[in-house]
C-alpha positions, -999 to 999 in steps of 0.1 A, spaced: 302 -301 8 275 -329 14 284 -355 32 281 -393 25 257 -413 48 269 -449 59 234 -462 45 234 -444 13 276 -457 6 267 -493 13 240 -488 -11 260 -469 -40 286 -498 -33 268 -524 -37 243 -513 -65 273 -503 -85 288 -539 -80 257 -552 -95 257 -531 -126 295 -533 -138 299 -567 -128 270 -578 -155 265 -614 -152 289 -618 -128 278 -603 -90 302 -589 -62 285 -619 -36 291 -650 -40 253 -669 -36 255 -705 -36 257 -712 0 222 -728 -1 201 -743 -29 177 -716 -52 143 -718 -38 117 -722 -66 97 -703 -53 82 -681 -73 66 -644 -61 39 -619 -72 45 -585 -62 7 -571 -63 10 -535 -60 -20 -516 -49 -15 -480 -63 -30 -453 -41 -24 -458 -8 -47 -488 0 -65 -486 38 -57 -517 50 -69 -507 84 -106 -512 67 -97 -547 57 -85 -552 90 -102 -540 125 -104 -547 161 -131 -557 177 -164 -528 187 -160 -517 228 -188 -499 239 -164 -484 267 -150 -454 265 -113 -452 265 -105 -486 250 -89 -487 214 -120 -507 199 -140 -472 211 -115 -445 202 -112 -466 168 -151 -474 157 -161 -441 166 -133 -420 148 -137 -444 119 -179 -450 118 -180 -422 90 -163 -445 65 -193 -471 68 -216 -442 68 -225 -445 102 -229 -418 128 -202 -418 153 -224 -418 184 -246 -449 170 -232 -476 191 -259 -502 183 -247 -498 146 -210 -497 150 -214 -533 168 -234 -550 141 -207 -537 114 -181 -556 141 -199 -584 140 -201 -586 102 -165 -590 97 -149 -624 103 -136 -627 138 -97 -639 142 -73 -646 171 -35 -646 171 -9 -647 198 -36 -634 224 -50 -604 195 -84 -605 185 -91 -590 151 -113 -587 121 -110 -595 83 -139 -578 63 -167 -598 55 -160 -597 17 -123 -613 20 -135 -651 30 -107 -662 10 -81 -643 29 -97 -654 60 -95 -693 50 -56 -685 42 -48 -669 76 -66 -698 92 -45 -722 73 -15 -700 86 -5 -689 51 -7 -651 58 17 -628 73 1 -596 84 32 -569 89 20 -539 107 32 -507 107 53 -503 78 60 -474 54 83 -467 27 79 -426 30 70 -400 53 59 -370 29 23 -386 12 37 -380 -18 18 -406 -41 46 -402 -71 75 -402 -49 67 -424 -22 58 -449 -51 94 -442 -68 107 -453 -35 84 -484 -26 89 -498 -65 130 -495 -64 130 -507 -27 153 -475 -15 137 -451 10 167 -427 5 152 -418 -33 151 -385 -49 123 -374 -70 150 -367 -93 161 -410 -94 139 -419 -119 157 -438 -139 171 -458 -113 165 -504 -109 135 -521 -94 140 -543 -66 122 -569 -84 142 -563 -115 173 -567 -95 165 -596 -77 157 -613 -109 187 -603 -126 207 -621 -97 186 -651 -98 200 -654 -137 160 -652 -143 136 -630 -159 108 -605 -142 74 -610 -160 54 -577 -162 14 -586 -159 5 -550 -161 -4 -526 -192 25 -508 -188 60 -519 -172 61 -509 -135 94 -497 -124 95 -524 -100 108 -545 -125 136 -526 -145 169 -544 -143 206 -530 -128 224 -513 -160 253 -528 -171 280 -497 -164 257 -473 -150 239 -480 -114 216 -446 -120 201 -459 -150 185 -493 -157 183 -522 -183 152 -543 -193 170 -569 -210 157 -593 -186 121 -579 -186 96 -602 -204 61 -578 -207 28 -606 -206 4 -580 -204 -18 -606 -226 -2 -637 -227 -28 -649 -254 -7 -624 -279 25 -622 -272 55 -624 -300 50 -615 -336 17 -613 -353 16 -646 -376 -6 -641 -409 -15 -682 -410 -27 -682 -379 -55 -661 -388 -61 -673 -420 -56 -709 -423 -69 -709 -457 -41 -694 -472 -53 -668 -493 -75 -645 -473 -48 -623 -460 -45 -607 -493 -74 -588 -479 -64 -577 -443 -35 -556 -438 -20 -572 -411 -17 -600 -431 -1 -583 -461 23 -569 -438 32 -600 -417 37 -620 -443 59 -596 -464 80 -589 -437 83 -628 -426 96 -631 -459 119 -603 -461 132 -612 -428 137 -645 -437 158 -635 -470 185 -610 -451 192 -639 -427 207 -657 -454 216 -628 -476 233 -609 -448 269 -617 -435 270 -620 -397 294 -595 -391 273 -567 -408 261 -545 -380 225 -552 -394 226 -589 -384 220 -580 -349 188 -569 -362 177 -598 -380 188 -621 -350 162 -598 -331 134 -603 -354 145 -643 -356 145 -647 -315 110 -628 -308 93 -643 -333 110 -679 -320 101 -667 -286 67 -661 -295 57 -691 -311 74 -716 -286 45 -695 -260 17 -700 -283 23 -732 -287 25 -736 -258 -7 -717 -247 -26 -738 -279 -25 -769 -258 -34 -751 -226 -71 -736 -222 -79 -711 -200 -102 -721 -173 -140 -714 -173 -136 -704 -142 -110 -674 -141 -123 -670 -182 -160 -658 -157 -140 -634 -137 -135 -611 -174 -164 -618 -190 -194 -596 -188 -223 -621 -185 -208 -649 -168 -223 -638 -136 -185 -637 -119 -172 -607 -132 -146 -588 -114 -153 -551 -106 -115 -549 -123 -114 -566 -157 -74 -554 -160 -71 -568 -125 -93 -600 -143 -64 -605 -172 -37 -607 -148 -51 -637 -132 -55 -652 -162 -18 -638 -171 -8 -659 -139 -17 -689 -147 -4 -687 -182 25 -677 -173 32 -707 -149 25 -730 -177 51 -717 -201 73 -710 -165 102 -732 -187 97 -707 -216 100 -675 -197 120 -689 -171 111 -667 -143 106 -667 -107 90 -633 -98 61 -613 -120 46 -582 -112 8 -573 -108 -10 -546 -96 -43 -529 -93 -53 -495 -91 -82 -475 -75 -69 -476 -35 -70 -435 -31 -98 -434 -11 -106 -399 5 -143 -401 -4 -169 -430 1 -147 -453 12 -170 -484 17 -187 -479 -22 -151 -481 -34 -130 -500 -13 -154 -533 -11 -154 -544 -44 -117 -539 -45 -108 -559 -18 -132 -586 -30 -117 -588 -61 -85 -601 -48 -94 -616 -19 -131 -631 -19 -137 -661 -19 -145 -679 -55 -125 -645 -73 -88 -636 -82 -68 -654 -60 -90 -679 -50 -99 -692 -82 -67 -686 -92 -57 -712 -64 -80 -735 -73 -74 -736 -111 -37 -744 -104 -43 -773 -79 -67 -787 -105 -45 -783 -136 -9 -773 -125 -6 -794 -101 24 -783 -72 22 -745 -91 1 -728 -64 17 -742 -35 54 -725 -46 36 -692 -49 40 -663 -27 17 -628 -27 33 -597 -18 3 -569 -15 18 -533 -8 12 -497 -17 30 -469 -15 20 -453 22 -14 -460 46 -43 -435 53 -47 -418 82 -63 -426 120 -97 -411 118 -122 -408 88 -126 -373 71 -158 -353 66 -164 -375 30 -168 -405 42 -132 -416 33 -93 -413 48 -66 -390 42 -33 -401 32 -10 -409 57 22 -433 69 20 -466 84 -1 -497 72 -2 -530 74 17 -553 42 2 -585 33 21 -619 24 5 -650 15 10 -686 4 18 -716 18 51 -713 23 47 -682 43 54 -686 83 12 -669 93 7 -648 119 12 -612 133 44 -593 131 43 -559 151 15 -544 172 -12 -547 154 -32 -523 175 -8 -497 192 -24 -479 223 -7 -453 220 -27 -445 192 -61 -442 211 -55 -406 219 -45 -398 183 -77 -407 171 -96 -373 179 -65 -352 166 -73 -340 132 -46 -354 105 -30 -384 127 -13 -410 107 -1 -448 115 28 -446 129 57 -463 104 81 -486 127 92 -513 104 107 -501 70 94 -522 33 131 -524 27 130 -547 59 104 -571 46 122 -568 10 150 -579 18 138 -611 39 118 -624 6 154 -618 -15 167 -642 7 146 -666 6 142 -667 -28 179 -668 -33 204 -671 -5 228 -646 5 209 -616 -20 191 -586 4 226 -572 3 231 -570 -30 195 -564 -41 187 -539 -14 215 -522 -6 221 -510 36 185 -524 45 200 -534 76 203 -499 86 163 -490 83 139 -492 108 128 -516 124 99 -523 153 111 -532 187 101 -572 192 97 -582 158 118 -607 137 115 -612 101 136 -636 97 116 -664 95 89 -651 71 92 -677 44 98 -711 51 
């Protein structure tokens, strides 16, 4: 007979709370104001190094962690270990930091991120994990519904994001091409399965609803040569015929009050979007000759799905949309690969600073209620391989930014007791501080009184001796 952890009943409790009580949740959240706060979950599919974006400084003594590190990572900037002279210059290209007495590096590429941390808008979380086995699939399954007790067989199982918006009475908007689990919402009767009824997907914002015929053909008469109009405008019509024909207690009204709220829906966004031009600026960062590209156009459209989004953020009425980027499973060339990556999000004048700076100038108080959340599923491991790249491994460091964010360092960003781990072959990070942990901190304080509700026996994971979370988010 298997036996029942506390952890995993808590969880089962309180997720099936959520799903049977519908509308109506098992904890009682009004004991503080909502926060509008609104938050971008930017996941970084494939196991992102951040201990590239991120370094101490170069010690030429032998010994010291800024030794033990440079050397067993100098492969990944395709230098040779025992170069010293060369190791120090790529030290001194990355922008020098100091926190709480810890003097650190952000890669040379990232001046945005830089300017943030400065300005005490970024929390840099160190050593968390989500997984122990490296397993990309699962240890993504368990990162994207926020449980580290997940089976590979719980696929069908909520998102954390999709459950916290469901609590909030809000919808989750899904940036991406395709939904990420992160967003699916508690099922109404059954807590292993999911509902998206609260899932808006803006994975082009600039064509969302129905397709209208007269849009496209203001003339009148020239979709009688285009099959999209043909067909739109026939079924606008017969649509619009069974909603008067049809009684509404024939089980085919449902239907027709489908057709009648998307294509409502989509309208009230393109109207919307009519009177609201996208900026030249984040326009540069998908177009091919505008001398701004992004190495990422999808990543390109998501900023641009931002920023539309927050302008029809009555419309959609939603306080948390999803992102994410893909590429981060680095085991070869790391430094050809990772750099433009991390320069699309985080350099200045691309993603998220021109993101920035397009708000302040035409959604004026939008950027400064934003929060970044920038995750993957596990970390890469201590030394560099033979291909210039990192093996997967456990711990890494999670990345949250914006204004309201309490900056800083949370955790040892450095651990000694990592410098002899460095020359043993297949070392990881060491994971002290669970996601579940920093989860359930941004649940409440988005909405008061949620983590246990929305992540179920998180104060039962791990966390690292010293550190407090609690005041993460102002």
């Amino acid at each position: 007979m298997k036996r029942i952890t506390r952890r995993a009943f808590l969880r089962y409790s309180a997720l099936a709370g959520l799903s049977l009580a519908g509308s109506q949740f098992p904890v009682k959240i009004h004991a503080a104001p909502d926060s509008d706060t609104i938050l971008v979950i930017i996941m970084l599919a494939g196991g992102p190094d951040m201990r590239y974006l991120i370094v101490p400084p170069y010690e030429s003594s032998s010994g010291t962690y800024g030794n033990a590190f440079w050397t067993a990572r100098a492969r990944t900037y395709g230098i040779s270990p025992d170069n010293a002279e060369a190791l120090a210059a790529k030290w001194e290209e990355y922008h020098h930091l100091e926190s709480s007495g810890t003097i650190f590096g952000i890669h040379a590429r990232c001046g945005w991120l830089r300017d943030q941390f400065v300005a005490g808008n970024v929390a840099i979380i160190s050593n968390v994990f989500i997984s122990r086995n490296r397993d990309h699939a699962h240890s993504r399954l368990r990162l994207e519904q926020g449980d580290m007790d997940a089976a590979t067989s719980d696929q069908g199982r909520s998102g954390w994001g999709g459950r916290l918006a469901k609590i909030c009475g809000k919808n989750i908007c899904s940036l991406t091409s395709s939904v990420r689990q992160v967003c699916y919402g508690p099922h109404p009767t059954n807590p292993a399965d999911h509902d998206n009824s609260n899932v808006i997907d803006a994975k082009d914002t600039r064509n969302m609803g129905l397709y209208e015929y007269d849009s496209d053909y203001p003339d009148g008469n020239s979709w009688r040569w285009n099959t999209r109009g043909i067909m739109s405008r026939a079924l606008t019509s017969y649509y619009a015929a069974k909603a008067r024909s049809l009684s509404t207690d024939s089980p085919y009204y449902r239907i027709i009050q489908h057709e009648q709220s998307v294509r409502s829906f989509g309208r009230q966004v393109n109207a919307r979007l009519d009177s609201v031009p996208v900026p030249e600026a984040i326009e540069a960062l998908y177009t091919s000759d505008s001398g701004n590209q992004l190495d990422s156009s999808g990543f390109a459209y998501q900023v641009r799905n931002i920023y539309d989004v927050l302008a029809c953020e009555d419309i959609l009425e939603t306080n948390i949309l999803s992102a994410d980027y893909d590429g981060w499973d680095n085991h070869r060339y790391m430094q050809e690969n990772i750099e433009p990556h991390l320069e699309d999000i985080l350099g200045t004048n691309k993603g998220l600073d021109v993101l920035h700076a397009q708000l302040n100038a035409n959604q004026p108080g939008k950027a400064e209620r934003l929060v970044f959340l920038l995750y993957g599923e596990f970390g890469r491991q201590l030394a560099a391989n033979g291909d210039h790249g990192t093996d997967h491994g456990e711990g890494n460091y999670c990345l949250l930014i914006g204004s309201r964010i309490n900056g800083g360092i949370y955790g040892e960003m450095f651990p000694t007791s990592e410098i002899p781990r460095f020359s043993q072959p297949g070392e990881d990070i060491e994971g002290k501080t669970s996601y579940e942990r920093v989860f359930a901190r941004l649940c409440d304080a988005i909405k008061s009184g949620s983590s246990d509700s929305v992540i179920p026996g998180w104060q039962e994971t791990e966390l690292e001796p010293g550190v407090d979370l609690s005041g993460l988010i102002s």
